[in-house]
DODREN-664226 format. One line per field, with one value per residue: residue number from 0; x, y, z of N, C-alpha, C, CB in turn; chain. Coordinates in nm, 3 decimals, padded with zeros to 5 digits. Glycine has a CB too. Layout:
mido (NUM,...)
n.px (X,...)
n.py (Y,...)
n.pz (Z,...)
ca.px (X,...)
ca.py (Y,...)
ca.pz (Z,...)
c.px (X,...)
c.py (Y,...)
c.pz (Z,...)
cb.px (X,...)
cb.py (Y,...)
cb.pz (Z,...)
lovo (A,...)
END
This chain:
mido (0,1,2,3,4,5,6,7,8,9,10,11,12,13,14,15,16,17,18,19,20,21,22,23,24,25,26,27,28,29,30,31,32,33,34,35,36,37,38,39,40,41,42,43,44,45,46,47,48,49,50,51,52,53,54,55,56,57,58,59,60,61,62,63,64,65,66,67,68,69,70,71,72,73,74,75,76,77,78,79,80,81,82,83,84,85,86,87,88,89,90,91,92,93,94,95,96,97,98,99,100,101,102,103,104,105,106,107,108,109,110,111,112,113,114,115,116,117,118,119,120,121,122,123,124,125,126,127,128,129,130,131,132,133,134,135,136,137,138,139,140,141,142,143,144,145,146,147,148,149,150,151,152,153,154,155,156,157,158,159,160,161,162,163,164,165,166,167,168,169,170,171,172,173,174,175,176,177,178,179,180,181,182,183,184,185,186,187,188,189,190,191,192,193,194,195,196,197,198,199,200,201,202,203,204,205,206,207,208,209,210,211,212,213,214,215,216,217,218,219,220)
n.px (30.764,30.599,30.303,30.110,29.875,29.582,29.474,29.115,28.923,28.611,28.379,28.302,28.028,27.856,27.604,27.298,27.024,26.645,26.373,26.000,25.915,25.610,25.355,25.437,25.570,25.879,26.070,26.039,26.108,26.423,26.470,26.552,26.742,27.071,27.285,27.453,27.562,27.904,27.996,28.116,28.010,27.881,27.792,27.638,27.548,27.339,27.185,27.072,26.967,26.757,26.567,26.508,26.370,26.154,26.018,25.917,25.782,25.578,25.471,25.295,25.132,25.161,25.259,25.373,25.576,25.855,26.195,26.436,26.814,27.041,27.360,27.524,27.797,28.033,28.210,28.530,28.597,28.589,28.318,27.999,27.673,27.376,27.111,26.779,26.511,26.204,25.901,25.603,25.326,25.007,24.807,24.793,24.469,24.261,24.079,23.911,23.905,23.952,23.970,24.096,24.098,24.032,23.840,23.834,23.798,23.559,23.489,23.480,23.586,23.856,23.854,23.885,24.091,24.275,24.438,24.465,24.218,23.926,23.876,23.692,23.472,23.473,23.729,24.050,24.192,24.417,24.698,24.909,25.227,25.375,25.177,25.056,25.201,25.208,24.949,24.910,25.066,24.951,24.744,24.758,24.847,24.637,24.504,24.680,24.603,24.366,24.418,24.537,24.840,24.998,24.906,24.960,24.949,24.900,24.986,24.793,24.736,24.735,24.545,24.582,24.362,24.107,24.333,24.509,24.515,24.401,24.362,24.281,24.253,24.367,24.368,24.545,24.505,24.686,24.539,24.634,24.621,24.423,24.550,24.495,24.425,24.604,24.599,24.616,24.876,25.072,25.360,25.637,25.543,25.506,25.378,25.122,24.835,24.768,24.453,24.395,24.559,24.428,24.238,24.278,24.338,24.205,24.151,24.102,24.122,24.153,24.054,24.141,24.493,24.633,24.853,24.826,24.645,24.791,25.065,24.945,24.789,25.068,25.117,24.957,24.982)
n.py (21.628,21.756,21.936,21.953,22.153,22.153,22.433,22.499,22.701,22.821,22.766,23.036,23.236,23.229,23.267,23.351,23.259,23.206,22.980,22.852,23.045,23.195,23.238,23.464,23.753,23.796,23.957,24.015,23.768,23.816,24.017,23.922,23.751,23.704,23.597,23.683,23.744,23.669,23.623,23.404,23.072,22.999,22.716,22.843,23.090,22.964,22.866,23.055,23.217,23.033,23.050,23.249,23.312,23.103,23.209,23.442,23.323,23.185,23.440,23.519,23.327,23.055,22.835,22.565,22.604,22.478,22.478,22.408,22.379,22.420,22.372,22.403,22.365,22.559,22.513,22.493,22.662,22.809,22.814,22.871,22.768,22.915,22.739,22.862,22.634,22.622,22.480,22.558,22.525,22.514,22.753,22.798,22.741,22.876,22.744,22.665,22.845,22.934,22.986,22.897,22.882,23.191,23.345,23.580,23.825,23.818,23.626,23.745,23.995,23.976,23.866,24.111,24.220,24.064,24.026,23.762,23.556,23.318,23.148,23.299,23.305,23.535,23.702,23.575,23.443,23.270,23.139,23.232,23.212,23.460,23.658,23.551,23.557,23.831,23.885,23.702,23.867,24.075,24.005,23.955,24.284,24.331,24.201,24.306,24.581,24.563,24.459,24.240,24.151,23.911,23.758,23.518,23.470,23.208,22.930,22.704,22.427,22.339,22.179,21.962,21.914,21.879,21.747,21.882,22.076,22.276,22.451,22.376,22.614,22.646,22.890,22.917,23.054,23.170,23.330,23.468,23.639,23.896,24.215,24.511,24.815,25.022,25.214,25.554,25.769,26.109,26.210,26.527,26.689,27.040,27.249,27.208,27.056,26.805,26.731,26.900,26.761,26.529,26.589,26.577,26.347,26.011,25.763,25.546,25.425,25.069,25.025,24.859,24.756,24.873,24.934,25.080,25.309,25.411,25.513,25.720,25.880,25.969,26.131,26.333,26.425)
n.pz (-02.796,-03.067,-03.157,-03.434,-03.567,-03.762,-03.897,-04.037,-04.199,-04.211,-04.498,-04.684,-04.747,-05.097,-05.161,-05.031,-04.995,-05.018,-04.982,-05.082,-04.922,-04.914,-04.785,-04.616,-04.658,-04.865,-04.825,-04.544,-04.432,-04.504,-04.366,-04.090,-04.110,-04.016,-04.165,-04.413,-04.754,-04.823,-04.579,-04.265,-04.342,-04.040,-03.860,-03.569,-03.696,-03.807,-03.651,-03.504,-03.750,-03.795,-03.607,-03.577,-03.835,-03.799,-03.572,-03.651,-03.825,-03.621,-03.526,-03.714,-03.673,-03.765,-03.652,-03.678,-03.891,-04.064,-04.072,-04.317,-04.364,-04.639,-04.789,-05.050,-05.210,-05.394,-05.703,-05.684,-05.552,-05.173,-05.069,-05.052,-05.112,-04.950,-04.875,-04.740,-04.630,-04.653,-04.482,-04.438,-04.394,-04.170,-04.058,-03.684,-03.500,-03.225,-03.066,-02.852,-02.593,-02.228,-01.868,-01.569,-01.192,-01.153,-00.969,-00.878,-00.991,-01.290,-01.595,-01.811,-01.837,-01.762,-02.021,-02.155,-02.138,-02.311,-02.602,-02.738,-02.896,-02.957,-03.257,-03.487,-03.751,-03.846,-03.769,-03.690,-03.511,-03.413,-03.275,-03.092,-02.970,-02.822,-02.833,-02.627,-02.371,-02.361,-02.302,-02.090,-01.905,-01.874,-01.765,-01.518,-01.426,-01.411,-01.206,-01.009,-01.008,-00.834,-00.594,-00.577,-00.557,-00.556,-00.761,-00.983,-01.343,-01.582,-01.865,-01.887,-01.953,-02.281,-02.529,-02.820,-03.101,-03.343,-03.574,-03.481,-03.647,-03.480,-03.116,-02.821,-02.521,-02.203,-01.942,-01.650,-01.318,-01.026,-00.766,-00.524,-00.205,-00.122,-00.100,00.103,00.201,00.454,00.740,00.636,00.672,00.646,00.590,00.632,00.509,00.525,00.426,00.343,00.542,00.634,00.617,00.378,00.174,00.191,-00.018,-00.215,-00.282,-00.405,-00.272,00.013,00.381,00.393,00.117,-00.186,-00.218,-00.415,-00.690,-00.922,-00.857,-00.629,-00.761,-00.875,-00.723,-00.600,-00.811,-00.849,-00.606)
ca.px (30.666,30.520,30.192,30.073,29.727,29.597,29.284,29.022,28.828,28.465,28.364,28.248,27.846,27.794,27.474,27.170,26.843,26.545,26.285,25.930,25.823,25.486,25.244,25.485,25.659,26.035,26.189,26.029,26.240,26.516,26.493,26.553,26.828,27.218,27.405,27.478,27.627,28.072,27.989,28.162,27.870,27.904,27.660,27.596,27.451,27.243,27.081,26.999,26.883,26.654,26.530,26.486,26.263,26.027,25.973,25.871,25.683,25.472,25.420,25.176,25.022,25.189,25.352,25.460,25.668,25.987,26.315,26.578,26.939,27.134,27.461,27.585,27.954,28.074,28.329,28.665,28.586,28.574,28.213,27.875,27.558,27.326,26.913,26.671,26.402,26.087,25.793,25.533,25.253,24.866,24.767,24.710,24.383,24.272,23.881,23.853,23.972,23.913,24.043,24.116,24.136,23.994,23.722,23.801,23.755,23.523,23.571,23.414,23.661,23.975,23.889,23.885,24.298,24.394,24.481,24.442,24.069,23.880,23.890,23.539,23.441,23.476,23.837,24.174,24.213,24.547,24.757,25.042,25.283,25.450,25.099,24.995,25.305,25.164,24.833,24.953,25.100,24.779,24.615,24.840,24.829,24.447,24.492,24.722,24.486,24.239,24.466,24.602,24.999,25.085,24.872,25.000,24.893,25.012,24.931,24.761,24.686,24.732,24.499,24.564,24.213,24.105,24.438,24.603,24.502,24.343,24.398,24.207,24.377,24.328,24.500,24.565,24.524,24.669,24.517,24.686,24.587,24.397,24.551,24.414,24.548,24.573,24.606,24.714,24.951,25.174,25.507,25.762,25.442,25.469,25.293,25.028,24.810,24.717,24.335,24.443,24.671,24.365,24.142,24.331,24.388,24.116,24.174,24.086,24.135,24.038,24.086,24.260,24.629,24.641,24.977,24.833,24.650,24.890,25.125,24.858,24.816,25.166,25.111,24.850,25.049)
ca.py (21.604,21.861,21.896,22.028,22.177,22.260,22.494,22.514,22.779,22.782,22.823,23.181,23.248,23.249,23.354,23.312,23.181,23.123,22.900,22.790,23.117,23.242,23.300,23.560,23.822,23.716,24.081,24.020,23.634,23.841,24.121,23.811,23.678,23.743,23.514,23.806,23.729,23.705,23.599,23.293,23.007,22.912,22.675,22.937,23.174,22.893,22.827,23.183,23.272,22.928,23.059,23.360,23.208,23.017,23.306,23.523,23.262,23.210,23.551,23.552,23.206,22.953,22.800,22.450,22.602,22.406,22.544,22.319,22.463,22.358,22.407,22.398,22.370,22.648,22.418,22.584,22.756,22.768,22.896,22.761,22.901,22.909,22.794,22.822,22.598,22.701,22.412,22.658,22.467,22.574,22.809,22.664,22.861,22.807,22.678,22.715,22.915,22.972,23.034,22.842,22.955,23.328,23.371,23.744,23.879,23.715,23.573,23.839,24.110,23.881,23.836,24.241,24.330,23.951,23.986,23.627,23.522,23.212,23.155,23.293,23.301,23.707,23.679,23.491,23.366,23.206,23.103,23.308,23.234,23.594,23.751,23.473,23.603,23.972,23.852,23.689,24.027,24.196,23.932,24.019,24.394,24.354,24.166,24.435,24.688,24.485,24.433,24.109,24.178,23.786,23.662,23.466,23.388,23.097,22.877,22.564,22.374,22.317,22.034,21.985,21.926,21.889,21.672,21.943,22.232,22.389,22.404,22.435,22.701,22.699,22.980,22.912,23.179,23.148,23.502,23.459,23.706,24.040,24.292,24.657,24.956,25.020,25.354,25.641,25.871,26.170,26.273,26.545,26.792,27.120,27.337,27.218,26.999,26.651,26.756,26.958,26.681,26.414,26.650,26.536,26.153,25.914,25.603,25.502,25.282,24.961,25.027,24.767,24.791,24.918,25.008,25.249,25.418,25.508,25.558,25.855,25.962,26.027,26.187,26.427,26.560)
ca.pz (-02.900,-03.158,-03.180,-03.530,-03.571,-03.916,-03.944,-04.162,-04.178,-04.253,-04.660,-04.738,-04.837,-05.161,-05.195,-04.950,-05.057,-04.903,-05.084,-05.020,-04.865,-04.984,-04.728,-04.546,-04.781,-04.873,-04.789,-04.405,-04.387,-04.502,-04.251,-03.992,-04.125,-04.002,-04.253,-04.582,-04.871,-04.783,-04.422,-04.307,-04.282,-03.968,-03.765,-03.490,-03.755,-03.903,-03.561,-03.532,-03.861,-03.850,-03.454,-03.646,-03.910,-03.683,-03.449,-03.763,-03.862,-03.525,-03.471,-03.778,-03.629,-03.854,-03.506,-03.743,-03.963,-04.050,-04.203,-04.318,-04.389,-04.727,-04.856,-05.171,-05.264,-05.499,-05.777,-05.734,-05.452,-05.090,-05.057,-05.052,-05.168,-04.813,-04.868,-04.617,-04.748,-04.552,-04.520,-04.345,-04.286,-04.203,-03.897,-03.586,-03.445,-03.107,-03.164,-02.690,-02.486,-02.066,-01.756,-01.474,-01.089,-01.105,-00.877,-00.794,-01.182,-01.387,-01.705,-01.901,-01.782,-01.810,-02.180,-02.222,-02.162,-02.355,-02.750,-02.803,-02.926,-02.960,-03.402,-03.550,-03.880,-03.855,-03.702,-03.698,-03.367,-03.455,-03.115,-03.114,-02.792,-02.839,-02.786,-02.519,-02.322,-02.355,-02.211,-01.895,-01.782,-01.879,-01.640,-01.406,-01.391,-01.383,-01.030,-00.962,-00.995,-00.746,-00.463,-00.612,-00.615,-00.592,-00.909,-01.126,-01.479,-01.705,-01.979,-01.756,-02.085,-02.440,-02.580,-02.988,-03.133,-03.494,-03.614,-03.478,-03.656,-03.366,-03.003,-02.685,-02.440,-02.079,-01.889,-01.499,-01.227,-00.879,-00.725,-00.415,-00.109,-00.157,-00.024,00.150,00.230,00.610,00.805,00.578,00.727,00.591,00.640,00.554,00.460,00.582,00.359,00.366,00.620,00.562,00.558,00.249,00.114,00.161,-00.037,-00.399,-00.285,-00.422,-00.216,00.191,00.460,00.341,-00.064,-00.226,-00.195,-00.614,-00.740,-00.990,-00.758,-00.568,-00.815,-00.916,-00.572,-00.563,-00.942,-00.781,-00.460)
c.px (30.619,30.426,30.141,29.884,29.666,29.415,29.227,28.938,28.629,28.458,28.281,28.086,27.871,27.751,27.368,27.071,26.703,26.385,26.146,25.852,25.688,25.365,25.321,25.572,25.794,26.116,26.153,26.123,26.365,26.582,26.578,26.682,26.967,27.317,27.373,27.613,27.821,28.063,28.060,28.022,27.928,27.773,27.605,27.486,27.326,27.104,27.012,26.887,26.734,26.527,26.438,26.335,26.141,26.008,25.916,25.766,25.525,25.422,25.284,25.044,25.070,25.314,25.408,25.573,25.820,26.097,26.457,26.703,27.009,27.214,27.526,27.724,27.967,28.185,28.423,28.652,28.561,28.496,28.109,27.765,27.454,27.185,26.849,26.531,26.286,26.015,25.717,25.406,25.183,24.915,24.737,24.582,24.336,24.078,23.839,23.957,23.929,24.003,24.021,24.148,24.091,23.810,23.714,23.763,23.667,23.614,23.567,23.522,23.830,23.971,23.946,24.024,24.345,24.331,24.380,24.259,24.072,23.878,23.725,23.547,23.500,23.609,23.886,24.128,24.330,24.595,24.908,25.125,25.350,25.369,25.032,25.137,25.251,25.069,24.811,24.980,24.986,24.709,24.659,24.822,24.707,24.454,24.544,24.655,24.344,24.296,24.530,24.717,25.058,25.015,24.955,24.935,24.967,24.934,24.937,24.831,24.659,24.701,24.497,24.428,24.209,24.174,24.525,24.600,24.380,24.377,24.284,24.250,24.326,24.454,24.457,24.559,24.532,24.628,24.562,24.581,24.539,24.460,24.500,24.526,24.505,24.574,24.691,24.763,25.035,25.273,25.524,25.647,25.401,25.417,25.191,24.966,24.781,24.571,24.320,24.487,24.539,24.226,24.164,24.350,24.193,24.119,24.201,24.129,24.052,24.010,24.197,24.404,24.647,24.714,24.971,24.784,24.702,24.961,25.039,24.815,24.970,25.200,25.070,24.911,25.168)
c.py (21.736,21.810,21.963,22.036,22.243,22.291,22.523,22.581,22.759,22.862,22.980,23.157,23.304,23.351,23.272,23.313,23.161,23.109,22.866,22.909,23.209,23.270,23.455,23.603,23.796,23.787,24.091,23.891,23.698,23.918,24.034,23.744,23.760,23.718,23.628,23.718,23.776,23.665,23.437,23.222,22.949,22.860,22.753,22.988,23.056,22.908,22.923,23.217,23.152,22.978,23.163,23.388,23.210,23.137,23.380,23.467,23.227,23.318,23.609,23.391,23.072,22.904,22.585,22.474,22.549,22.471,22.410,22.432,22.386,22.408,22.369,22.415,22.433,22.551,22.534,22.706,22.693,22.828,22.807,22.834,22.799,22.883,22.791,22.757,22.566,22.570,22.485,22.608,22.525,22.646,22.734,22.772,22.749,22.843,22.695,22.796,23.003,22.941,22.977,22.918,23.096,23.320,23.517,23.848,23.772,23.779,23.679,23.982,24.125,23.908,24.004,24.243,24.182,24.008,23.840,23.568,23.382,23.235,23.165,23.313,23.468,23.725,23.553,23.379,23.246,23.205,23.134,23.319,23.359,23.652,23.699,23.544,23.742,23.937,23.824,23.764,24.100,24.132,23.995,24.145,24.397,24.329,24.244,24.507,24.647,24.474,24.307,24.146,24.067,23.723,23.608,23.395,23.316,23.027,22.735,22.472,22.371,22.185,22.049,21.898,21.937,21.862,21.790,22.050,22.348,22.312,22.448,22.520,22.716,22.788,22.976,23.047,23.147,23.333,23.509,23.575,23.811,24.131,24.475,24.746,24.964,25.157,25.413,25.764,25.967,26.232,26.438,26.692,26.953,27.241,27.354,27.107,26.856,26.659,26.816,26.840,26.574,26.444,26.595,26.411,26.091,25.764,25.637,25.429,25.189,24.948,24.888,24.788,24.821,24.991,25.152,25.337,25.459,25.574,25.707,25.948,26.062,26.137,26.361,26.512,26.632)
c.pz (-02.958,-03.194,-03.329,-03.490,-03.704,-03.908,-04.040,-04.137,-04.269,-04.356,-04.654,-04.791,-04.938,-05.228,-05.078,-05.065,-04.959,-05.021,-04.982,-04.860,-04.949,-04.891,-04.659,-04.660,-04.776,-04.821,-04.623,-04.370,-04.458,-04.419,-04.133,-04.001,-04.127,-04.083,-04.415,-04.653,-04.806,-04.656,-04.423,-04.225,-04.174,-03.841,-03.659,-03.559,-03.832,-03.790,-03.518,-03.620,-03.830,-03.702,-03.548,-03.765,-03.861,-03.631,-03.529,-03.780,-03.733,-03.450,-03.587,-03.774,-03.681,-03.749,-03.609,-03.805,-03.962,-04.124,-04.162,-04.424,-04.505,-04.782,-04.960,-05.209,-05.379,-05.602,-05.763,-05.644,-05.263,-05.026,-05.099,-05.102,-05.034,-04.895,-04.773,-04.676,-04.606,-04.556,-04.423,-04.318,-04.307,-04.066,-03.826,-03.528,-03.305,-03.094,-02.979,-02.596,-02.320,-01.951,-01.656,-01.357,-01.097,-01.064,-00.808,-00.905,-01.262,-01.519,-01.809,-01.927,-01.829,-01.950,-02.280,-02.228,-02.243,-02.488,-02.782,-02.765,-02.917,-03.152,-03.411,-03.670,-03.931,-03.828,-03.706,-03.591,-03.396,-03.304,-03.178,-02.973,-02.724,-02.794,-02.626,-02.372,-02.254,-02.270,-02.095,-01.849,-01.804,-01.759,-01.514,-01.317,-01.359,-01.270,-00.979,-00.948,-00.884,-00.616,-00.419,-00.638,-00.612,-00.675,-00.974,-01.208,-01.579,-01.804,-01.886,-01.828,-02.206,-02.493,-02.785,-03.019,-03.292,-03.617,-03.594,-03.538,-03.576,-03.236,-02.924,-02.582,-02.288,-01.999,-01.747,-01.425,-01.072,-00.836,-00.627,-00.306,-00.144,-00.080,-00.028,00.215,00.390,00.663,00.669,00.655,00.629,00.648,00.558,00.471,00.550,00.551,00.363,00.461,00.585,00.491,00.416,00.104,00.079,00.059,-00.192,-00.444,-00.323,-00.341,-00.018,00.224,00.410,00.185,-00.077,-00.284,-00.359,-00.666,-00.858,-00.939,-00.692,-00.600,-00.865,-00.823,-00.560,-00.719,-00.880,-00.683,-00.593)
cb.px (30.547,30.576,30.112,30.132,29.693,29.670,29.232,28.963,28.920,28.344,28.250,28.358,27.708,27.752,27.414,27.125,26.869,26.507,26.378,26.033,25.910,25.445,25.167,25.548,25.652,26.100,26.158,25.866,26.209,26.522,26.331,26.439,26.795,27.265,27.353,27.558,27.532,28.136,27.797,28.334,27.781,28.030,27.684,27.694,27.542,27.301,27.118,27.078,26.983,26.740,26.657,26.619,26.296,26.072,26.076,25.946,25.765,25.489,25.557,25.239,24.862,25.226,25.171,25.397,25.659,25.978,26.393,26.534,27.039,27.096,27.518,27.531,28.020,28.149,28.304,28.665,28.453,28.653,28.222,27.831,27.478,27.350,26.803,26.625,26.455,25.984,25.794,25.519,25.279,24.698,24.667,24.839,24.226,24.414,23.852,23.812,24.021,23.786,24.033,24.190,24.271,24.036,23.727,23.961,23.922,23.338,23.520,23.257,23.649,23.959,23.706,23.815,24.462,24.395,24.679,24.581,24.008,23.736,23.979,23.434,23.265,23.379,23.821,24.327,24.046,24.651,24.724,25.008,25.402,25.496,24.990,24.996,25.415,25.120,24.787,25.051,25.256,24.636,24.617,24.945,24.864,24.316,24.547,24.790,24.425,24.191,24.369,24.548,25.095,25.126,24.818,25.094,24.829,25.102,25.020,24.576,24.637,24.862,24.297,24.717,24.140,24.097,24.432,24.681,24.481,24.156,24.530,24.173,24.405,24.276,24.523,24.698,24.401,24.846,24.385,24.851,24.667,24.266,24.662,24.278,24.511,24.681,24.698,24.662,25.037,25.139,25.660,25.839,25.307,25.531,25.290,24.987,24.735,24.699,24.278,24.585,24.828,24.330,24.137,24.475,24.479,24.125,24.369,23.985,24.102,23.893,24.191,24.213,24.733,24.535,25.062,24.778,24.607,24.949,25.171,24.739,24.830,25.280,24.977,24.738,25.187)
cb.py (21.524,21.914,21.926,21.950,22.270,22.141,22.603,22.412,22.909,22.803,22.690,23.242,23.344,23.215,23.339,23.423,22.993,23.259,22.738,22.654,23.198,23.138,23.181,23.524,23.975,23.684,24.269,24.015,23.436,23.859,24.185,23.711,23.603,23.700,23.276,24.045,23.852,23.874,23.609,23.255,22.893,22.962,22.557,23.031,23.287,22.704,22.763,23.256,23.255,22.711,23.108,23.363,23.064,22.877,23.384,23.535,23.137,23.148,23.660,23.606,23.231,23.004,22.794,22.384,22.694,22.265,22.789,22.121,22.478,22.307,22.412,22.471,22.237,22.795,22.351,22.637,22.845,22.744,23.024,22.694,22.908,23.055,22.719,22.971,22.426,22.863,22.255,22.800,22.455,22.465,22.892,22.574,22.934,22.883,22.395,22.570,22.999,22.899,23.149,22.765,22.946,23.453,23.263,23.821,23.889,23.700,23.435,23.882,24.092,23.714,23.760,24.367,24.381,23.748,23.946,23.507,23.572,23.190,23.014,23.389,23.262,23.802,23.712,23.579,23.285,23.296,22.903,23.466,23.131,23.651,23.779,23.248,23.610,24.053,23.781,23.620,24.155,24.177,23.729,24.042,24.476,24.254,24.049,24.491,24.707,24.321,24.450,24.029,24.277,23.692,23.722,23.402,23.471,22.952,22.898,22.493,22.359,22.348,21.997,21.914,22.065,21.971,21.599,21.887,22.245,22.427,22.446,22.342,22.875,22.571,23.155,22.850,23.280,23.065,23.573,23.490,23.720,24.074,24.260,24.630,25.154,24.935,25.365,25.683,25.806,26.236,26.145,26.363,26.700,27.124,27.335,27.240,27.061,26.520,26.830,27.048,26.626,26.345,26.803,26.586,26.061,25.898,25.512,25.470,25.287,25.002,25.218,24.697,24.663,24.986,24.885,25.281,25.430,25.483,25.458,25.823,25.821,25.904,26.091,26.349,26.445)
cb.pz (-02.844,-03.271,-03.057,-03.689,-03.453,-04.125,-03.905,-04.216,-04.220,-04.151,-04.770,-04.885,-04.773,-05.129,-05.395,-04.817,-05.103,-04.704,-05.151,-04.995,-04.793,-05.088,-04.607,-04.408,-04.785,-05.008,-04.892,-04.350,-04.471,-04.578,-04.187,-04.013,-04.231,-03.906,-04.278,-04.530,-05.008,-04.791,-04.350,-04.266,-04.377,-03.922,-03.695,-03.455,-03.875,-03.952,-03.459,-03.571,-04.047,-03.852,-03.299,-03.714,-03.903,-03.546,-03.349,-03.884,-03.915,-03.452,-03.447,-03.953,-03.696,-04.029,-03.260,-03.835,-03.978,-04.099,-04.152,-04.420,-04.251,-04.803,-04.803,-05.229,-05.290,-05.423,-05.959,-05.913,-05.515,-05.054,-05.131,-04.902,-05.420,-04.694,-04.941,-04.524,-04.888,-04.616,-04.519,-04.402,-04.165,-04.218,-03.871,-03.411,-03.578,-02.972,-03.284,-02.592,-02.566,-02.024,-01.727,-01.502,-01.076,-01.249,-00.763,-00.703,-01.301,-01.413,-01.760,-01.825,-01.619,-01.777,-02.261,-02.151,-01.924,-02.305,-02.756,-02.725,-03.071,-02.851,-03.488,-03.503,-03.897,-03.741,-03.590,-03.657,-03.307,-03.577,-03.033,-03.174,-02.760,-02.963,-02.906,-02.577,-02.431,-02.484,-02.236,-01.830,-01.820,-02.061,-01.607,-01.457,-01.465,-01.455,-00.963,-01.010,-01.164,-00.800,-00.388,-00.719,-00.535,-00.484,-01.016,-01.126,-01.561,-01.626,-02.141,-01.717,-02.086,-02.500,-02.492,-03.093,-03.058,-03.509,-03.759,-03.503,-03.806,-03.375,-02.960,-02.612,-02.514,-01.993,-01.955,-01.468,-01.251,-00.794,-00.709,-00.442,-00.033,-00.153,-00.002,00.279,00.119,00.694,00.981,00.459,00.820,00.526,00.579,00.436,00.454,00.634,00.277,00.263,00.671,00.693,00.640,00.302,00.230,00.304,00.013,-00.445,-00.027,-00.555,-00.320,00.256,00.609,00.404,-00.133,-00.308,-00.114,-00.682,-00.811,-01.109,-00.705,-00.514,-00.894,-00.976,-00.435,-00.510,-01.057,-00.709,-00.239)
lovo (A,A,A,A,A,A,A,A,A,A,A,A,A,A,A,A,A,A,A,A,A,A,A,A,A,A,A,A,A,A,A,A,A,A,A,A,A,A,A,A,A,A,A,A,A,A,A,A,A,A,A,A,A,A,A,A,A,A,A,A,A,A,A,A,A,A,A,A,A,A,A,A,A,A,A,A,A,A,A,A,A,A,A,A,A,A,A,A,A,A,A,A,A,A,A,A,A,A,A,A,A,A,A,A,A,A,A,A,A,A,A,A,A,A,A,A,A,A,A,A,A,A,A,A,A,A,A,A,A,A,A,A,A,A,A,A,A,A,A,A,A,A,A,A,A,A,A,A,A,A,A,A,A,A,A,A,A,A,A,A,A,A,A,A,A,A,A,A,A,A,A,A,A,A,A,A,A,A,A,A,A,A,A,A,A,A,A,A,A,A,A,A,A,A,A,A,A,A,A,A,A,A,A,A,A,A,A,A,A,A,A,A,A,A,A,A,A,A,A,A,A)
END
């Protein structure tokens, strides 16, 4: 038996387009986009560019935004003209926001290393998951710095509120175990004595085990 196989390659771009952007400048949804003019369209790059899009788009708060993909058939050709036709939607702002599980930091403290606000009249406060991301490791390092090295911070809860153009945000905290520093000893020092050595260290028996302090301890020798 012979098997034939006849391929068809995918039509040539055109021309790109992208329609229906106006709150975000047109030359930033172009920056974003992989599919250029002579490229062959192929669904991969669509699902990109459209990822591409959206992620642009919820990094200035506008977390609805929709993009639909259309192709146009060139007559007499085997090329398409590419649109990205944007529907972008309102901001979503996040109208509460608090913290679950921390009992070793208050709340007050927490709110200093997070980005992401509560929406006031004076300020955005848009819910941006890109900066909410950033924030959890800020929580993080903060327990770090306390003697908390198994914290973890997450996003508990997301309640939509107000038909949806605002959210409520609760952010979870397991703080797990504190830990302390125990006997300090030195090695491998023969220049100078330890009494010498403990004269530049900031941190005792019984300090909380605190990766940057140490890391600055070991800055210091």
């Amino acid at each position: 038996a012979v098997i034939m196989l006849a391929v068809v390659e995918y039509p040539r771009s055109k021309e790109v387009r992208i329609l229906g952007c106006e709150k975000i400048e047109k030359k930033d949804v172009e920056g974003k986009i992989a599919l250029k003019e002579g490229y062959f369209s192929r669904p991969s790059l669509f699902t990109q560019d459209v990822d591409a899009i959206r992620a642009l788009y919820a990094e200035k708060g506008y977390n609805r935004a929709k993009v639909e993909v259309r192709k146009t058939p060139v007559d007499k050709e085997h090329s398409v003209v590419v649109s990205y036709v944007i529907t972008e939607g309102g901001k979503v702002k996040i109208r509460h926001l608090d913290f679950l599980g921390n009992g070793a930091i208050e709340t007050g403290e927490l709110r200093k290393v997070i980005e992401t606000k509560e929406s006031r009249w004076w300020r955005g406060g848009e819910y941006k998951p890109a900066t909410i991301e950033q924030d959890l490791k800020n929580i993080k390092d903060l327990y770090g710095t306390k003697g908390y090295l198994d914290a973890v911070a997450r996003v508990e809860r997301l309640e939509e509120v107000e038909g949806g153009k605002a959210l409520d945000l609760y952010l979870g905290i397991d703080e797990g175990a504190r830990y302390t520093l125990g006997t300090l000893t030195w090695s491998g020092n023969k220049v100078l004595k330890d009494e010498e050595i403990e004269k530049f260290v900031d941190i005792r028996e019984g300090d909380p085990f605190a990766l940057d302090r140490i890391e600055n301890v070991q800055m210091l020798i």
